[in-house]
C-alpha positions as CSV (number, residue, x, y, z in Angstrom):
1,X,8.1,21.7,-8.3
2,X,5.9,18.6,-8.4
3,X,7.7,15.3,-7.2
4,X,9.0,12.5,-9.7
5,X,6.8,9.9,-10.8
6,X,7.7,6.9,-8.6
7,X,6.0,3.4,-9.8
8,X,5.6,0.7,-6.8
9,X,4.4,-2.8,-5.9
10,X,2.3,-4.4,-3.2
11,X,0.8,-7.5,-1.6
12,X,-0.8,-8.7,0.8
13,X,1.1,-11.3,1.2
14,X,-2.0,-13.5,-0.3
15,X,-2.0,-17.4,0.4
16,X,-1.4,-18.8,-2.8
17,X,-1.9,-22.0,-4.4
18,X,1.0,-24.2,-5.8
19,X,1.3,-26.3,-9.5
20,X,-1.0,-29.0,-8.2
21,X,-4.0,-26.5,-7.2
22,X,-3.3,-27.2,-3.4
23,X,-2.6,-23.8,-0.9
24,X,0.8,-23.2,-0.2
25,X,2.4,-23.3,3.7
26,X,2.7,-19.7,5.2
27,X,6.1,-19.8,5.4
28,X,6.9,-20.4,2.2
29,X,4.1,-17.7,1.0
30,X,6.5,-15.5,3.2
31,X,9.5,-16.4,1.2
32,X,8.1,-16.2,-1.8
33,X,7.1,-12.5,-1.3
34,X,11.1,-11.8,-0.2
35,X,11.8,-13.6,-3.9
36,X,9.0,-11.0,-5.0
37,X,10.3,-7.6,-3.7
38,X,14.0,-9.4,-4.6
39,X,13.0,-9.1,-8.4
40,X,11.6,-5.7,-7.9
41,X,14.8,-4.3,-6.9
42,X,16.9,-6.0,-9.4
43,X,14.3,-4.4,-12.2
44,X,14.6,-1.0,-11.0
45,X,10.9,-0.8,-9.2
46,X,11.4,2.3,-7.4
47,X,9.2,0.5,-3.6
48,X,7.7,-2.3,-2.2
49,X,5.2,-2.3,0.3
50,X,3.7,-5.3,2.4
51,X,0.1,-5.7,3.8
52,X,-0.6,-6.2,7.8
53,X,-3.5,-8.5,8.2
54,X,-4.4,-11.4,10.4
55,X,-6.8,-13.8,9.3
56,X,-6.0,-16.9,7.2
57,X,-6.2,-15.5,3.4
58,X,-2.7,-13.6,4.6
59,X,0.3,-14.9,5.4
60,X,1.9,-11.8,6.9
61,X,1.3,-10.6,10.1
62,X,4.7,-8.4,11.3
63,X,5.7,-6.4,7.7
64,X,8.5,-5.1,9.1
65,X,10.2,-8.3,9.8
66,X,9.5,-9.4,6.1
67,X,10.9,-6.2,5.3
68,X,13.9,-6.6,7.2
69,X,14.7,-9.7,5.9
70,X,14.1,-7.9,1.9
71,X,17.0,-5.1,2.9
72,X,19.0,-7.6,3.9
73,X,19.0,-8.5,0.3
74,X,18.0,-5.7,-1.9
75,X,19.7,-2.5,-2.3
76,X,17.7,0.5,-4.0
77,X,14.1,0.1,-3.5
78,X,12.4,1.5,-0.7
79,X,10.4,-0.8,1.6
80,X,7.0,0.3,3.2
81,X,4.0,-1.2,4.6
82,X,0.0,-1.3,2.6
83,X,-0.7,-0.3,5.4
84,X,0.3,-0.5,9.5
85,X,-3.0,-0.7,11.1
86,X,-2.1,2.2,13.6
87,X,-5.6,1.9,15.6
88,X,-4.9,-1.6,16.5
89,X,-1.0,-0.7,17.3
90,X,0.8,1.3,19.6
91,X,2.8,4.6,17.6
92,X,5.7,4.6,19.9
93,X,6.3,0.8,18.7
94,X,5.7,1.6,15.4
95,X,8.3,4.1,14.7
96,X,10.3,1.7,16.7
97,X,10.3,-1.0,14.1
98,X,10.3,1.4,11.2
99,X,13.3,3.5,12.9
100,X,15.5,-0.1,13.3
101,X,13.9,-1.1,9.3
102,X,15.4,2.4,8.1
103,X,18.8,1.8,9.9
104,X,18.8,-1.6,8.7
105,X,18.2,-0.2,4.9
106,X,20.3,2.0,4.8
107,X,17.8,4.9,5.5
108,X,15.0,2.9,2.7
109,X,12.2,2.5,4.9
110,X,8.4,4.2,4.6
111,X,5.2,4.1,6.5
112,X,1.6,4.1,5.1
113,X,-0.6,4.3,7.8
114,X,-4.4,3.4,7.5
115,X,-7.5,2.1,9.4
116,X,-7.2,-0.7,7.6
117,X,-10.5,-2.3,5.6
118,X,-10.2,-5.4,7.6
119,X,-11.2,-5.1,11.2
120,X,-9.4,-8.4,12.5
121,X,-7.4,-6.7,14.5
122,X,-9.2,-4.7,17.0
123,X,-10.5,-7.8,19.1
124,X,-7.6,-9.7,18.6
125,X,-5.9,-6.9,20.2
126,X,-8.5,-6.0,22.6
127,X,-9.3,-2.9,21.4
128,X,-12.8,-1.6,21.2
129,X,-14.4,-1.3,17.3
130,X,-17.1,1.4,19.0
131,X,-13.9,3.3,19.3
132,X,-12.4,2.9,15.2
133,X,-12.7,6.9,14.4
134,X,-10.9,8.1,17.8
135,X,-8.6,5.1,18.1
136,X,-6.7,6.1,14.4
137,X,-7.1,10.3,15.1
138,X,-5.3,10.2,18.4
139,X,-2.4,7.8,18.0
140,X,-1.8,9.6,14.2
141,X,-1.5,12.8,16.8
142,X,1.1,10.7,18.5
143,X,2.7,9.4,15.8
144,X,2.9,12.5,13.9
145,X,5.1,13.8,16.7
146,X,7.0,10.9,17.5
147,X,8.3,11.7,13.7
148,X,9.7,14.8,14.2
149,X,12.4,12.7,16.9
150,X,12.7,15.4,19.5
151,X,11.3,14.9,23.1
152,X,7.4,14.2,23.1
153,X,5.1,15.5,25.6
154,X,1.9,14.5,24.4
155,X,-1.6,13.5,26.3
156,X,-4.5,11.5,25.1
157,X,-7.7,9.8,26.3
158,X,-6.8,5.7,25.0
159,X,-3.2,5.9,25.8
160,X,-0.8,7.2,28.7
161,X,0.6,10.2,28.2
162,X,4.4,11.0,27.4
163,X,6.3,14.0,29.1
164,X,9.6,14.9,27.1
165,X,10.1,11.6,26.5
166,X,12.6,10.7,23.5
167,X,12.1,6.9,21.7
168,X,15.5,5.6,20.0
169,X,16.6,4.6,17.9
170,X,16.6,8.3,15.7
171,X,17.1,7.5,12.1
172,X,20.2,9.2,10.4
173,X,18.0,11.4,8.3
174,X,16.1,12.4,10.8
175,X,12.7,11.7,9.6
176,X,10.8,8.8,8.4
177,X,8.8,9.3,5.1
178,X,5.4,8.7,5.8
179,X,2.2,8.6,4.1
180,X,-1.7,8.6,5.2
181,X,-3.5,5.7,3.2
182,X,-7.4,7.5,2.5
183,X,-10.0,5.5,0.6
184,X,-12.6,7.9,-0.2
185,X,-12.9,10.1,2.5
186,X,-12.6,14.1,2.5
187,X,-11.8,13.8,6.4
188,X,-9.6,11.7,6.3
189,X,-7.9,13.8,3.3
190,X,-7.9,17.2,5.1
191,X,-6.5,15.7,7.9
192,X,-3.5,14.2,6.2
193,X,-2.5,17.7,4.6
194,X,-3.4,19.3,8.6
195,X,-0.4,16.5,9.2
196,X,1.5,17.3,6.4
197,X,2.0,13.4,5.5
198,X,1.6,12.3,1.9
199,X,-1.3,11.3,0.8
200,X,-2.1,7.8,-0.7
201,X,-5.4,6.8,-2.6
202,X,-6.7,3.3,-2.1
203,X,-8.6,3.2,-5.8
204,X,-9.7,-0.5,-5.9
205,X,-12.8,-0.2,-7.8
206,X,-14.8,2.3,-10.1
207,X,-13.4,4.7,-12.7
208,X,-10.5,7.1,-11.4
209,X,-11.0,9.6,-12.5
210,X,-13.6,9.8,-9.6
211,X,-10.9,10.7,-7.1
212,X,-9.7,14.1,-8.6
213,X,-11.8,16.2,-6.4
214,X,-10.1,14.1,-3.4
215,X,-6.3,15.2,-5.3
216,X,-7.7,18.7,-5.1
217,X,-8.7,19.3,-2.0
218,X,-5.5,17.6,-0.3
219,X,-3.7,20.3,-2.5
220,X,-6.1,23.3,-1.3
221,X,-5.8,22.1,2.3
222,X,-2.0,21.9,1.9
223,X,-2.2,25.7,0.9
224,X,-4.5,26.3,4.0
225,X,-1.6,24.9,6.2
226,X,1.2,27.1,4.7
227,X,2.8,23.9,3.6
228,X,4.7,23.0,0.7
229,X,3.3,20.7,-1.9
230,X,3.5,16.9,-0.6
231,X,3.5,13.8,-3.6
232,X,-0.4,11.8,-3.8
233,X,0.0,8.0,-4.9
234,X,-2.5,6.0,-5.8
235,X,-2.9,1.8,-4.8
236,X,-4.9,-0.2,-7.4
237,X,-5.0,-4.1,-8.2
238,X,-3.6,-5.6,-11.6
239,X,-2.1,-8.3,-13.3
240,X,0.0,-8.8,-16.1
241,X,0.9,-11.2,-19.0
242,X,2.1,-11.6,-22.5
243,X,-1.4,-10.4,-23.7
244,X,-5.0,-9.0,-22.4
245,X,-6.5,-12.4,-23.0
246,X,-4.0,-14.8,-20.7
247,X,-3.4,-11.9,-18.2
248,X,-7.6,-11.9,-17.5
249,X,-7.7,-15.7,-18.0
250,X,-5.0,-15.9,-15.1
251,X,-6.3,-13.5,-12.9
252,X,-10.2,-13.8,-13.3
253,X,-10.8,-17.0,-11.3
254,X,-8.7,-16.0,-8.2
255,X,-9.9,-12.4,-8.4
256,X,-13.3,-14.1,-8.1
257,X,-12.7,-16.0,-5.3
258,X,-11.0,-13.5,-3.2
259,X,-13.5,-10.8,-4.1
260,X,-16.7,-13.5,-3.0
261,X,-14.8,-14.5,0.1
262,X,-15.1,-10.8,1.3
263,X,-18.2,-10.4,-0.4
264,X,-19.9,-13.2,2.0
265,X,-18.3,-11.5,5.2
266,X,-19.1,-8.0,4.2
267,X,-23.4,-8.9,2.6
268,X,-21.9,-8.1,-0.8
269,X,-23.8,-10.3,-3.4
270,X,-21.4,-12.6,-5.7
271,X,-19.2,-11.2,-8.8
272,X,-19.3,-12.4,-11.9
273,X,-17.3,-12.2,-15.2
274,X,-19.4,-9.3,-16.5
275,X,-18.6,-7.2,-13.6
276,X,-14.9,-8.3,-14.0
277,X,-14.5,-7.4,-17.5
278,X,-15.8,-4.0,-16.9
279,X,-13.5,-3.1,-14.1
280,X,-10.5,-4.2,-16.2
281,X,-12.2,-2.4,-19.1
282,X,-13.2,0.8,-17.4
283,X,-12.5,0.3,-13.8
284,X,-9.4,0.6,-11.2
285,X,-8.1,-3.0,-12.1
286,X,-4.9,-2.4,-14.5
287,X,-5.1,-6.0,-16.1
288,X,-3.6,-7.0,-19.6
289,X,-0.7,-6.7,-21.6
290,X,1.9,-4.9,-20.8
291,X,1.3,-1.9,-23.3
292,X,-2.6,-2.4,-21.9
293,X,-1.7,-1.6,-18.7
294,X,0.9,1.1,-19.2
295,X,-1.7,2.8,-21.5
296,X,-4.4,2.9,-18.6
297,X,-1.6,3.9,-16.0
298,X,-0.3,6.9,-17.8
299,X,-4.5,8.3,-18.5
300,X,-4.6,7.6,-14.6
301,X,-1.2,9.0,-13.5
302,X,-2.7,12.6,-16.4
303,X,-5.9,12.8,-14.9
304,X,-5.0,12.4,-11.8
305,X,-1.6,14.2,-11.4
306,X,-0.4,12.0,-9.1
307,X,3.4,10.6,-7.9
308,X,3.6,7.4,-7.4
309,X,1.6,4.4,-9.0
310,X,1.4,1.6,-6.7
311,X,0.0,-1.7,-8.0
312,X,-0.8,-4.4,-5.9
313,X,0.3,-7.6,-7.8
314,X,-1.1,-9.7,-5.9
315,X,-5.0,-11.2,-6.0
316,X,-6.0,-13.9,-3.6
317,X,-4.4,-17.3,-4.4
318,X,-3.2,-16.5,-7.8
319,X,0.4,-18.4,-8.1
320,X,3.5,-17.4,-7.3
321,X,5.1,-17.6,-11.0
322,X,2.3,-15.9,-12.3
323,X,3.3,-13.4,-10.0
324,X,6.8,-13.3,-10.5
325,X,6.2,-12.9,-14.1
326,X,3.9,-9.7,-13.8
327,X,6.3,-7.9,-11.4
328,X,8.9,-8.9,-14.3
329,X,6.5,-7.1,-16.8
330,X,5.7,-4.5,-14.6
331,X,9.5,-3.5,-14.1
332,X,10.9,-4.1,-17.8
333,X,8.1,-3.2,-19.9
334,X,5.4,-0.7,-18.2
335,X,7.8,1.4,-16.3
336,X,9.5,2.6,-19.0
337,X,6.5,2.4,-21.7
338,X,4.7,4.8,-18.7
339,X,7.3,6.9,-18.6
340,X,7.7,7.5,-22.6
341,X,3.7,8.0,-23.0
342,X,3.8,10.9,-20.3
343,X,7.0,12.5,-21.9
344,X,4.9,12.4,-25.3
């Protein structure tokens, strides 16, 4: 039997900009995204999950502890991570914080674990980017059985090596759900269903459609494994408002920014509105009304057959009440307008 649809939100915990067009101090960018999940809960949104970067454009560097402080004062919605950059981490520390998050939560607390498409991390943590590939593959080998919360004997080449060791606290239900974030490749698809972790697809630009074969080979892989069928979820931008016109207006000039600011690190040459427009239009960017949007989610969620629907709310410096009111959307309108178009 497939899994139920589960509809999310994420950030990145973007630096915004305030009412007079100036950036707004980290630590209220931090609070604002605790007001963020806050609404989400109260609206019925059924997870929220918080970016780890660290570079200036992002406020949050230590999800967990953002997270904490969201359980403290939410009640339903489960709280995750977009995503834990495991390569520049150490696993036995990660299921640390996330075993303490679940017990905090009351047993709410995910993982999606990634490479991560920013690469800040690896020198600021002196680890070696020569070494990306093997630095993710052997502590997901750790990780993966640091999960099952029995004693670990384990050996690798980057890390010592455990021998029945146990790591505390153990969650109450015995296992933290956890999902492997894949942007496009079939390697890093296989290997999730070889790990028997859910898989989540990064679909941030381009038509979606694009991903099926991606959705069927996890599912033929799982079948390989002997193991039972495991929910696919799929991350993509948006933004909404009372109508397509004011929810592009809104998002198009902070979208541009954000999108040129990477663009200059990564040799990309500048966007412009054209490009923009055809993304919302055609694309992976779920912008507009709220009917709009819930149209293009439910032909994504049908071609796709995917789980969860995880947009990430947030773009660049876009404002905080601009934000507040698309999560508002999000949860009273689009959920439930999703839900009645598949049914139909």
């Amino acid at each position: 039997m497939s899994a139920p649809l589960e509809f999310a939100l994420d950030t990145f915990g973007d630096v915004t900009v305030g009412d007079t067009g100036s950036t707004v101090p980290y630590a209220q960018v931090i609070r604002n995204v605790v007001e963020q999940a806050v609404l989400a809960d109260r609206l019925g949104v059924d997870a929220f999950g918080i970016g780890e970067h660290h570079r200036e454009d992002f406020a949050v560097t230590a999800p967990e502890i953002v997270l904490a402080a969201i359980a403290s004062r939410t009640e339903r919605i489960r709280l995750g991570t977009a995503v834990t950059v495991l390569s520049s981490d150490d696993p036995v520390r990660v299921f640390e914080r996330f075993a303490t998050l679940d017990a905090v939560s009351h047993g709410r607390a995910e993982i999606i674990l990634g490479r991560g498409s920013f690469t800040e991390s690896f020198p600021l943590f002196g680890y070696d980017l020569a070494q990306y590939s093997e630095l993710f593959e052997e502590k997901l080998d750790l990780l993966a059985q640091l999960l099952g919360e029995g004693p670990v004997t384990w050996q690798g080449n980057l890390r010592a090596g455990l021998k029945d060791q146990h790591v505390y606290p153990k969650t109450e239900s015995g296992r933290i759900r956890t999902w492997i974030g894949v942007g496009g490749s079939p390697e890093s698809v296989v290997r999730a269903a070889a790990y028997q972790m859910p898989l989540m697809l990064a679909i941030i630009g381009g038509r979606p459609e694009r991903f099926a074969p991606y959705v069927d080979l996890y599912h033929r892989a799982l079948v390989q494994v002997e193991a039972d069928r495991l929910p696919v979820g799929v991350h993509s931008p948006g933004h909404l408002a009372d109508t397509d016109a004011l929810a592009r207006e809104q998002l198009w000039p902070h979208y541009r920014k954000m999108i040129d600011r990477i663009g200059r690190e990564r040799g990309w040459p500048p966007t412009n509105r054209a490009r923009f427009e055809a993304e919302a239009d055609e694309g992976s960017l779920y912008v507009g009304s709220p009917e709009t949007v819930a149209q293009k989610i439910a032909a994504t969620v049908r071609t796709l057959g995917v789980n969860r629907f995880e947009l990430k709310y947030s773009a660049g410096t876009l404002p905080h009440d601009h934000l507040m009111t698309s999560i508002g959307l999000y949860g009273e309108q689009v959920v439930p307008r999703v839900r009645e178009l598949l049914a139909a």
